[in-house]
MARDRENPA-626096 format. One record per atom (N, C-alpha, C): residue number from 1; atom name; x, y, z. Coordinates in steps of 0.001 Angstrom, whole numbers. Layout:
% MARDRENPA-626096
[r NUM; 'CA'; [X; Y; Z]]
...
% end
This chain:
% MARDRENPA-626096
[r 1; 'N'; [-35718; 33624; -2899]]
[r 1; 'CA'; [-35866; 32322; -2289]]
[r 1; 'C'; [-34811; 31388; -2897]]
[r 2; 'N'; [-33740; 30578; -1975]]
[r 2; 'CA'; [-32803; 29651; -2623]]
[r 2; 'C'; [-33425; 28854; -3714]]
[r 3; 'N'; [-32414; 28289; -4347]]
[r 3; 'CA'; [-33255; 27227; -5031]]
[r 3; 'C'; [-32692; 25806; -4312]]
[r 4; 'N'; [-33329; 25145; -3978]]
[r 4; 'CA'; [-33574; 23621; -3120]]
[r 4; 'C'; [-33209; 22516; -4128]]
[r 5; 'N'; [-33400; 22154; -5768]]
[r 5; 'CA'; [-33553; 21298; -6100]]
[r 5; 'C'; [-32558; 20780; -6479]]
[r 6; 'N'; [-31141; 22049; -6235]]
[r 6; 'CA'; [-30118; 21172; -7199]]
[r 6; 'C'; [-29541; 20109; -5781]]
[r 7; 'N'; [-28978; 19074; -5838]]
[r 7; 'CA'; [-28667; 18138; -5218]]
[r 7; 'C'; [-27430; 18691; -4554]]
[r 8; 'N'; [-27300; 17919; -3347]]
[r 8; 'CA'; [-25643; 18630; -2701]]
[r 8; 'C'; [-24883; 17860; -3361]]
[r 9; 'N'; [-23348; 18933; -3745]]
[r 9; 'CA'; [-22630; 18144; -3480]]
[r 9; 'C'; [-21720; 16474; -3374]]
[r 10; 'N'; [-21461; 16006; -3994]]
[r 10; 'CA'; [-21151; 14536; -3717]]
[r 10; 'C'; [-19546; 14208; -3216]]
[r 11; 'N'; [-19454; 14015; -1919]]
[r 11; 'CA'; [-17885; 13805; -1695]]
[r 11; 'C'; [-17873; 12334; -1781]]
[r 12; 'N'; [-16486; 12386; -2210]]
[r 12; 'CA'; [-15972; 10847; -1941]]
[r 12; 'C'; [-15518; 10533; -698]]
[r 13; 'N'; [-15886; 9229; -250]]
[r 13; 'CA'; [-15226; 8849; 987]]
[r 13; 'C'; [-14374; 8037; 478]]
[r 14; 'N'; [-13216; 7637; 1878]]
[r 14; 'CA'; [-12393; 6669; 1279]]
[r 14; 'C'; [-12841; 5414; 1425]]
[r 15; 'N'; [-12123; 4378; 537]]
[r 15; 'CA'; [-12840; 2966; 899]]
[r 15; 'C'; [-12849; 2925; 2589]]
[r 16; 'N'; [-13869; 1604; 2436]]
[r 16; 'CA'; [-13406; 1509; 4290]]
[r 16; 'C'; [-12783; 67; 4138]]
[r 17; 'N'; [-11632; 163; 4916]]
[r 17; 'CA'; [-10551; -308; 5711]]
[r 17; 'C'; [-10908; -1941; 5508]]
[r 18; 'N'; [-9502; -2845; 4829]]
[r 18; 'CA'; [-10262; -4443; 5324]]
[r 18; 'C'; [-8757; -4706; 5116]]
[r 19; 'N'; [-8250; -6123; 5602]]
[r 19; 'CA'; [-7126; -6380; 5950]]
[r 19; 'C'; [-6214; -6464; 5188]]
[r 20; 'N'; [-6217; -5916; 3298]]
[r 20; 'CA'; [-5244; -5835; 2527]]
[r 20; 'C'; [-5157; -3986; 2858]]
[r 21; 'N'; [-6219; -3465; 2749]]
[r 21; 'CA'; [-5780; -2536; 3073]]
[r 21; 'C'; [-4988; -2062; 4311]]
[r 22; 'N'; [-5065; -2543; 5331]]
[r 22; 'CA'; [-4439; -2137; 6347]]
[r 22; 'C'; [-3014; -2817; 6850]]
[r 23; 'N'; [-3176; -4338; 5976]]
[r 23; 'CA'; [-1394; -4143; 5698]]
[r 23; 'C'; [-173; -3610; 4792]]
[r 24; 'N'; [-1473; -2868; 3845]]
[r 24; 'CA'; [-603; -1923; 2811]]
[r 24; 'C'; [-178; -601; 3997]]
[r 25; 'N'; [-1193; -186; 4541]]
[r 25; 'CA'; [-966; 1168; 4992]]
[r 25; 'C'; [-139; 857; 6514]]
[r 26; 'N'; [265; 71; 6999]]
[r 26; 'CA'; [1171; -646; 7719]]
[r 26; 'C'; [2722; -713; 6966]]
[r 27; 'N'; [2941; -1040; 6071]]
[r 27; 'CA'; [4069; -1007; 5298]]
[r 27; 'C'; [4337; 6; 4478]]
[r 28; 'N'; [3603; 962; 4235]]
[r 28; 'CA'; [3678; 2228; 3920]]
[r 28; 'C'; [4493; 3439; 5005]]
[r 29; 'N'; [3292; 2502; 6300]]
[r 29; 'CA'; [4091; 3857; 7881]]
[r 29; 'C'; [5785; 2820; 7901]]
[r 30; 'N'; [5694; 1740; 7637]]
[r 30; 'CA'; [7361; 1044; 7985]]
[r 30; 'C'; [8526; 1404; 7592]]
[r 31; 'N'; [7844; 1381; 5583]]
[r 31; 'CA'; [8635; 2482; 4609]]
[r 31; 'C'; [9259; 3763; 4813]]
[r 32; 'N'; [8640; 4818; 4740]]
[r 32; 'CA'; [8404; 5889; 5411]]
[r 32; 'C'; [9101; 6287; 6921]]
[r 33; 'N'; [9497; 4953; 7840]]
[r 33; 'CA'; [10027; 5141; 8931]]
[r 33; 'C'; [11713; 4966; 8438]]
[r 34; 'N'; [11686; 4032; 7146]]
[r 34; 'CA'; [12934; 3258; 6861]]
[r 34; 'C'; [13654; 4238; 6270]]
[r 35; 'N'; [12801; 5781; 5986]]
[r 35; 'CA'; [13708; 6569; 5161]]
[r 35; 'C'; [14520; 7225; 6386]]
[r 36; 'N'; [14235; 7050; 7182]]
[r 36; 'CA'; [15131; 7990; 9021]]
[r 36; 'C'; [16098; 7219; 9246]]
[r 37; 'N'; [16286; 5794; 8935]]
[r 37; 'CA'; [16369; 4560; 9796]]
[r 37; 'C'; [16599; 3178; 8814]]
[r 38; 'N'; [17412; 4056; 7942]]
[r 38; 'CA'; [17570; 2495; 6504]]
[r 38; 'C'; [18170; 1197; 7247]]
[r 39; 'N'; [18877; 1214; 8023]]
[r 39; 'CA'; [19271; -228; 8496]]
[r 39; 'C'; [18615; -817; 9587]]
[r 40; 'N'; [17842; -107; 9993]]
[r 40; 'CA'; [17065; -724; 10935]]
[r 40; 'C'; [16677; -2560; 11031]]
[r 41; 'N'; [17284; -3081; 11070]]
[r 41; 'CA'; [16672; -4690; 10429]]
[r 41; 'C'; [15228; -5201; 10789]]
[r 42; 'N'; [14891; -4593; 12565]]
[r 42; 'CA'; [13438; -5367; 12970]]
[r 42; 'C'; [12246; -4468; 11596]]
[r 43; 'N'; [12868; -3377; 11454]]
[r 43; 'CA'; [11691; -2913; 10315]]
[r 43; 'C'; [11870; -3212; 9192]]
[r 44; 'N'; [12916; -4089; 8730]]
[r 44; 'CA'; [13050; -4065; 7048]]
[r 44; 'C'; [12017; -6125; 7054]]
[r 45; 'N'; [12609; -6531; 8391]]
[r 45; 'CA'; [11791; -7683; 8781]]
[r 45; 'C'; [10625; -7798; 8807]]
[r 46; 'N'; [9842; -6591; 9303]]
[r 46; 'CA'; [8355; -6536; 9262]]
[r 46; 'C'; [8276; -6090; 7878]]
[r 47; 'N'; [8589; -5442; 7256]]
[r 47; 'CA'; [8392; -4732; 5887]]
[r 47; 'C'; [8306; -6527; 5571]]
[r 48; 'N'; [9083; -7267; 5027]]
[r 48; 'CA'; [9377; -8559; 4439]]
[r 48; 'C'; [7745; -9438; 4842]]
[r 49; 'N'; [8022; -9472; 6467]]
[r 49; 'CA'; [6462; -10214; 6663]]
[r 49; 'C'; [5385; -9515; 6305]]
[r 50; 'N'; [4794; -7763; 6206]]
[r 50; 'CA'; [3768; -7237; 5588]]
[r 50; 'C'; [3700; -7720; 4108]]
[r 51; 'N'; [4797; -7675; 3208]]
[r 51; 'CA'; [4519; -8434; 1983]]
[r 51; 'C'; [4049; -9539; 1680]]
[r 52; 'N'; [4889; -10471; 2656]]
[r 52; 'CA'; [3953; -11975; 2127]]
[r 52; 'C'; [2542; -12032; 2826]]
[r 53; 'N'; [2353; -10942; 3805]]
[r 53; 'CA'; [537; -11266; 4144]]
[r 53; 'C'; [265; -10858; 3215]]
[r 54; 'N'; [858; -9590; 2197]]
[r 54; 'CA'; [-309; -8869; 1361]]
[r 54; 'C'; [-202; -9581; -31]]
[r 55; 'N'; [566; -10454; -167]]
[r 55; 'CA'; [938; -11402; -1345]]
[r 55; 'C'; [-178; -12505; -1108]]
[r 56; 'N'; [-447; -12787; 78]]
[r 56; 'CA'; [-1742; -14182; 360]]
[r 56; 'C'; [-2780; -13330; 97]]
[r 57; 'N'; [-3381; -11917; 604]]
[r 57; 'CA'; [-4761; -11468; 528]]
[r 57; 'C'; [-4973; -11277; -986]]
[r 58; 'N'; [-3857; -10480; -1598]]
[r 58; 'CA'; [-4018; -10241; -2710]]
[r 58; 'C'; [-4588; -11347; -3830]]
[r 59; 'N'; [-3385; -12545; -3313]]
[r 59; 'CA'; [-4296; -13386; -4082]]
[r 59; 'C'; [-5736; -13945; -3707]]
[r 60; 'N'; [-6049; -13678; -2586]]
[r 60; 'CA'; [-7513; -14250; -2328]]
[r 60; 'C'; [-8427; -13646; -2890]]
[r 61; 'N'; [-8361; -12487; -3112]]
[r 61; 'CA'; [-8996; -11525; -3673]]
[r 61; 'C'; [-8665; -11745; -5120]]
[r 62; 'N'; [-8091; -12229; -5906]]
[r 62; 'CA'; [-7762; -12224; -7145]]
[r 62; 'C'; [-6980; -10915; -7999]]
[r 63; 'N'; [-5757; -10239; -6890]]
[r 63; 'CA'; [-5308; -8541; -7524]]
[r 63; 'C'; [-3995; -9860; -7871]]
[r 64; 'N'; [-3953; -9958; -8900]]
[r 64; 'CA'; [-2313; -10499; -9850]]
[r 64; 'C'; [-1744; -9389; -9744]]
[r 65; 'N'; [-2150; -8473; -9981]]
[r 65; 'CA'; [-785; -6998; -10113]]
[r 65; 'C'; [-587; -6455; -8607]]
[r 66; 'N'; [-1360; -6447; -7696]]
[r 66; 'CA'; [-343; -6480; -6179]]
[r 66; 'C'; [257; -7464; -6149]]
[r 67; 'N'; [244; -8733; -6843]]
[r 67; 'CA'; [1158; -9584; -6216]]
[r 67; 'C'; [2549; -9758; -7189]]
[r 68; 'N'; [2535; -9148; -8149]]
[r 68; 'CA'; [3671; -8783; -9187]]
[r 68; 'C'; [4007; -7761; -8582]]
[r 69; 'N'; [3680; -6439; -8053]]
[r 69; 'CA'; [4318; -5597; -7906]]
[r 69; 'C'; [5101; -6357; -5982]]
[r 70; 'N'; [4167; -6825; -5426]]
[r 70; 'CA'; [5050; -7364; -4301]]
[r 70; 'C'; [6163; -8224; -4007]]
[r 71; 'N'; [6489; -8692; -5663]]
[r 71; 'CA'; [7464; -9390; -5566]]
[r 71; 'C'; [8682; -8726; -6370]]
[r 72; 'N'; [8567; -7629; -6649]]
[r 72; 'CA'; [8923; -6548; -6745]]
[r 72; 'C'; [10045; -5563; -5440]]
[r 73; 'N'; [9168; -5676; -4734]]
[r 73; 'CA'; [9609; -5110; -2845]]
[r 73; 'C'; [9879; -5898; -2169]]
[r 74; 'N'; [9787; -6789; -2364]]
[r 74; 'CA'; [10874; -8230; -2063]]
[r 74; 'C'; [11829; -7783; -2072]]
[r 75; 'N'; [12156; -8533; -3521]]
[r 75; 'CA'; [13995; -7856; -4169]]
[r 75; 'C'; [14190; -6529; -3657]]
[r 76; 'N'; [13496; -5377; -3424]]
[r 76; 'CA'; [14015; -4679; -2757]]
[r 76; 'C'; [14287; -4865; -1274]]
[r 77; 'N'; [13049; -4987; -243]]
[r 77; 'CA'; [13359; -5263; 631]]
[r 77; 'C'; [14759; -6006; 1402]]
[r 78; 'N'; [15164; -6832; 358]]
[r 78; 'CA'; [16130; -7812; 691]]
[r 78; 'C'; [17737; -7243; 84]]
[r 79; 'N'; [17389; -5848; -694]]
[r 79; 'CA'; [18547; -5358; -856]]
[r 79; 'C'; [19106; -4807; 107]]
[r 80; 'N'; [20411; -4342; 188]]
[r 80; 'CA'; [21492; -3544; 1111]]
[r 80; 'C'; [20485; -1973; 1657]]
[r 81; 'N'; [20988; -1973; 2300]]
[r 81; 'CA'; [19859; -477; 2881]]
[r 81; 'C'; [20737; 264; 2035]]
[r 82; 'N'; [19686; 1705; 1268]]
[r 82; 'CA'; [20548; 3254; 566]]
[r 82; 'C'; [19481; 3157; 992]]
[r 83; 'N'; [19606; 4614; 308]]
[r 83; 'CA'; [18427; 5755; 54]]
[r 83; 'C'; [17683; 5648; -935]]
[r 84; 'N'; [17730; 5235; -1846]]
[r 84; 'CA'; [17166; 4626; -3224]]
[r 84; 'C'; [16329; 2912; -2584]]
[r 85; 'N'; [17248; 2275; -1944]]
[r 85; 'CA'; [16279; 1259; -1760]]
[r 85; 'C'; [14613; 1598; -1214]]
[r 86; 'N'; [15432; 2608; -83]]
[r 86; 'CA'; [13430; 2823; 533]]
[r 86; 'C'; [13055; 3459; -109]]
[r 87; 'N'; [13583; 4287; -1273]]
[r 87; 'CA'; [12386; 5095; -2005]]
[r 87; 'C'; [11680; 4076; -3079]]
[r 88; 'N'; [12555; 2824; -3162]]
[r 88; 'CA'; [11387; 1933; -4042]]
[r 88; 'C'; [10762; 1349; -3113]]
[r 89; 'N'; [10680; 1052; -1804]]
[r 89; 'CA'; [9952; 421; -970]]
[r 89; 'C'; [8340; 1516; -1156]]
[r 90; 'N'; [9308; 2727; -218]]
[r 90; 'CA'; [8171; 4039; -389]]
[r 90; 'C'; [7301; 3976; -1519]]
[r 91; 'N'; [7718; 4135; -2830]]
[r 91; 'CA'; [7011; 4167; -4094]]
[r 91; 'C'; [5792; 2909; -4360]]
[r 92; 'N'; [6775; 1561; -4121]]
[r 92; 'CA'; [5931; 500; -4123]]
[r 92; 'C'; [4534; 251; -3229]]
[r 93; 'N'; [4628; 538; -2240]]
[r 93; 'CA'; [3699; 652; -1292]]
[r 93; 'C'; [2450; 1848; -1444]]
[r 94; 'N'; [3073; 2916; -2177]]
[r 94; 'CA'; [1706; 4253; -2336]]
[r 94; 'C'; [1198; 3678; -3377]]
[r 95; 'N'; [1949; 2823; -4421]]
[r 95; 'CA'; [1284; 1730; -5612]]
[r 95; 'C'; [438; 1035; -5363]]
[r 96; 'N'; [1077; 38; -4157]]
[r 96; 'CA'; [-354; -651; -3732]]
[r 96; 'C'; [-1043; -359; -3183]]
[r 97; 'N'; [-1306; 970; -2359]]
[r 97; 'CA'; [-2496; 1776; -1623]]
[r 97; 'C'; [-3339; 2163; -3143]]
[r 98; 'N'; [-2608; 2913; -3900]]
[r 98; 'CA'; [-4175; 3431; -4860]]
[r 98; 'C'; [-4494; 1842; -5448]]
[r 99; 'N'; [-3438; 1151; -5955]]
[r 99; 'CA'; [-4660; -286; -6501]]
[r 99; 'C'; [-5253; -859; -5448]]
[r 100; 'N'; [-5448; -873; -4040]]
[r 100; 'CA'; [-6006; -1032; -3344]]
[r 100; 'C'; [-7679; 144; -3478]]
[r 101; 'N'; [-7339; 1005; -3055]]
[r 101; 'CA'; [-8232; 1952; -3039]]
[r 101; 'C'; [-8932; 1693; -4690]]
[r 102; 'N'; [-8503; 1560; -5681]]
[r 102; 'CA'; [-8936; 1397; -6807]]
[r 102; 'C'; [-9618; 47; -6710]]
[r 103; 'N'; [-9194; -576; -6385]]
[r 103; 'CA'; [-10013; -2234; -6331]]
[r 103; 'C'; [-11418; -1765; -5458]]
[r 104; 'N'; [-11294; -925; -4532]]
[r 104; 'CA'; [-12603; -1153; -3178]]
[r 104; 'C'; [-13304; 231; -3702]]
[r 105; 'N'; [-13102; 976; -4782]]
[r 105; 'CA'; [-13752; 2075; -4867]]
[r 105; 'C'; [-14665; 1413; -6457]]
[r 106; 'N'; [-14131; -354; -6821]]
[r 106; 'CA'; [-14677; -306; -8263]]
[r 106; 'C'; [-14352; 58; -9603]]
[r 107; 'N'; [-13383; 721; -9131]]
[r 107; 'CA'; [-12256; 907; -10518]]
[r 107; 'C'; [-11828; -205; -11271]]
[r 108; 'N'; [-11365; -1075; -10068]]
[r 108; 'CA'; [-10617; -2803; -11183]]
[r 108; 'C'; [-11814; -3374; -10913]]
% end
């Protein structure tokens, strides 16, 4: 006869979704597009406006370190397109997805 009592299992879900998160993961897919497409300007433009929304939520929420690291991807953003620029865009942005995810999972 099984035994029943040990408990299932515990998966993690991911946080659910609220509007810092979903302009991180918005500028993450922009990033990520910018590595095909470094000069693209309408996307390095939206990249620029996803930061300063996520620079206002962040602070509403009280994350000081998304908003240090977003001023961070600024100065990049606003550099010359390479290949190195979007990989700090890229990098910066999977940064602010886990302190995101870390903020809504209770970690910070």
């Amino acid at each position: 006869m099984p035994d029943d009592s040990k408990p299932a299992p515990r998966r993690t879900m991911p946080p659910l979704m609220d509007r810092l998160g979903e302009l991180c993961v918005a500028g993450r897919d922009s990033a990520t597009y910018l590595w095909q497409v470094p000069d693209d300007e309408d996307v390095r433009k939206k990249i620029a406006e996803l930061l300063a929304q996520i620079k206002v939520e962040a602070a509403k929420q009280g994350r000081q370190e998304m908003g240090r690291l977003v001023s961070e991807l600024e100065t990049a953003v606003a550099a010359s397109p390479s290949p190195q620029q979007v990989e700090l865009l890229q990098d910066g942005f999977e940064r602010l997805m886990r302190l995101w995810a870390a903020a809504k999972s209770g970690l910070f």
